[in-house]
Every structure is written in structure tokens, then in C-alpha cells.
N, C-alpha and C positions, 0 to 999 in steps of 0.2 A: 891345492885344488879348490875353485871353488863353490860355493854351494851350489849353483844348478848345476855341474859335473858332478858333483853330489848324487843329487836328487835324479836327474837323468841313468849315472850307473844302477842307482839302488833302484830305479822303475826296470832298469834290462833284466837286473839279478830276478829281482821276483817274475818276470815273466816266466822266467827259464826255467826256476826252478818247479813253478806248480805246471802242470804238464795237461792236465786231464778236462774234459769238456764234457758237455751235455745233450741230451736226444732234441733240445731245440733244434740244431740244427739240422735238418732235415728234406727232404724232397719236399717241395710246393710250400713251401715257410717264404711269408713274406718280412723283410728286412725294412724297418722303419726307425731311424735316428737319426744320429750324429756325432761327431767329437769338435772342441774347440781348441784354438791355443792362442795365448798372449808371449808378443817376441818382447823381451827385453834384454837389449845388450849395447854396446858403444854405441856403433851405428843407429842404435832408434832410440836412444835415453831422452831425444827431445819429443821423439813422434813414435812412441809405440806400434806394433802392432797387433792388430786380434784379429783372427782368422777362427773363421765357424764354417764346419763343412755337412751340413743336411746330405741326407741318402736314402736312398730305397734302394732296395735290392730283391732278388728272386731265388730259392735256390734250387740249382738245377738238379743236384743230385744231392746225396746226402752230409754232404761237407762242400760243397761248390756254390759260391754265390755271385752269381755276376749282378749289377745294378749301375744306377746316376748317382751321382752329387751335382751337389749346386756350393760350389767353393764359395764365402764370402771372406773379402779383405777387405779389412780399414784403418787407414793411416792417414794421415798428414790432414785428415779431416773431408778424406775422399773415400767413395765405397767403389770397387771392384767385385764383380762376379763373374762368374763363368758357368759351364757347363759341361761333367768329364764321367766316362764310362771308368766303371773300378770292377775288379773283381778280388773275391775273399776265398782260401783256401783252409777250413780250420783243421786240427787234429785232434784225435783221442776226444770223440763227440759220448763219454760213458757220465761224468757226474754234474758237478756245478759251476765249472770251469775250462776253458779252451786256449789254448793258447791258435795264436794265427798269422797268416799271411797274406797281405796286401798289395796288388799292383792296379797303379793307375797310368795308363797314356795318352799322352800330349794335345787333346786338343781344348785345355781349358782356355780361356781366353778371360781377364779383365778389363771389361769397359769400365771407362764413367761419362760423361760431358766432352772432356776435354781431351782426353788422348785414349788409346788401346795399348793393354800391353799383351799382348799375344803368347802366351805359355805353353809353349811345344816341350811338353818338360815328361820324364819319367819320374814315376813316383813308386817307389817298392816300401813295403813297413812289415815289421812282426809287432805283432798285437797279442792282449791276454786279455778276455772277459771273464767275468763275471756273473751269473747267474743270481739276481736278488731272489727273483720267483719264478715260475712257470714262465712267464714273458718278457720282461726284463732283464736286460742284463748292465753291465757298466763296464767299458773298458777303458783302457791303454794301447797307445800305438804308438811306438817311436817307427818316424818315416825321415827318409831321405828320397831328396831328388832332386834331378841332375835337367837342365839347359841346354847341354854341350857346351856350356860357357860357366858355370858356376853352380857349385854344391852347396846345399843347405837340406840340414838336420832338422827335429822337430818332434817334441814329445807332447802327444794329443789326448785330450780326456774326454771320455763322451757316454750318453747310452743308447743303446739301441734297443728295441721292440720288436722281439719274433713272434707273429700274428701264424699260428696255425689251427688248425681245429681240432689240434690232437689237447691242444693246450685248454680249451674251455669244459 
């Protein structure tokens, strides 16, 4: 096996195993971050790619967060962006930690200059945060999503910012 099946199992294992979240999340919590990730493998050993995905979100109830991204990709020396509605399910919202669940659907789209590639794609992930402070947090997201023509995996690191008034 090699290292990144490594590193990608042992990112699943710890999610699973800490379980427990925090009163961040919450009714009327504003959701301000992101997570990134660098692809390297056969296919991109000449042309990498890095992918950064900014978000805000809202949450509607006390574990429900629906919100935007602004997906960025860049490879071969081109940028693509788009624009895609996601929503977050966390559980067990009691200490410094959450683990969670992610869906995103299909209407991202990557422009640049020269052509469109149009992303009708589903995206589902489970995620584990982090609580550094009151507003802060750090996670992990392994996501997959599907085309209808092709599956690709993807383990993302990021932070995010819960803005509430209960926090100041």
C-alpha cells in the first residue's frame, strides 16, 4: 500500500473514531472558511493539481448548515472556478470536536478564457473538526464525487470560522 492509502486510511480511522462536537454549531452561526487539496498521482506527475474551496454558510437549525462555495482549480497553468450550493449535517454538537456530513450538487461550472467545463457532479463527504477556540475550528473532509461518467476521491484540509454572538 502506498503512502497516500496510508495517509488517506489513517485520516478515515481518526475521524470515526473521535465522535463528539461542540455548541458552535448552532442556530443563526455564521460559517466562514474553507478546505484545500493538492492531486498528485500518474495522470497529473507533470501538471499537478490544487484545488481551494472558500464557503460561507448559515445555520438553519442547530446542527444544519446549508451555504456557497466558490470551488478554485488550477492545473496546466489554467484557473477554473465555479459556483456550488453545499449543505453540512454535524453530530454529537457537546465538546471540541464533530464529526460530519457533506453534500454538494451539480451546478459548479469551471471557466477560464479558452473553453468551459461544466461540473454536473454530486459531491457527498464525512468530515471531522476541530475546535482550536470559541471560533475556530480545523478540519478534514474525505469527499467523493461522481459525473455519471467518472469517480474521483479526495481528502481536504481546511478551517473554518463560526461567527456567533454567543462566542464573543
Amino acid at each position: 500500500m502506498n503512502a497516500m492509502k496510508k495517509f488517506v486510511l489513517a485520516g478515515i480511522l481518526l475521524m470515526l473514531i473521535t465522535l463528539n462536537g461542540f455548541s458552535q454549531i448552532e442556530k443563526h452561526t455564521l460559517l466562514l472558511g474553507g478546505n484545500a487539496s493538492l492531486n498528485f498521482n500518474d495522470a497529473y506527475m507533470d501538471n499537478p493539481v490544487f484545488y481551494a474551496n472558500p464557503n460561507t454558510g448559515l445555520f438553519l437549525t442547530d446542527r444544519l448548515c446549508l451555504g456557497v462555495s466558490l470551488p478554485l482549480l488550477y492545473t496546466s497553468g489554467d484557473l477554473y472556478w465555479g459556483l456550488s450550493p453545499f449543505g453540512r449535517y454535524y453530530f454529537n454538537p457537546k465538546g471540541s470536536r464533530s464529526l460530519y456530513l457533506s453534500a454538494s450538487v451539480g451546478i459548479t461550472s469551471f471557466l477560464n478564457a479558452d473553453h468551459t467545463i461544466l461540473g454536473r457532479a454530486l459531491t457527498l463527504g464525512i468530515g471531522h473538526v476541530w475546535l482550536l477556540n470559541k471560533s475556530v475550528g480545523f478540519e478534514t473532509e474525505f469527499q467523493g464525487s461522481t459525473d455519471r461518467h467518472d469517480l474521483q476521491a479526495a481528502l481536504f484540509f481546511g478551517f473554518q470560522i463560526y461567527f456567533n454572538k454567543s462566542n464573543e
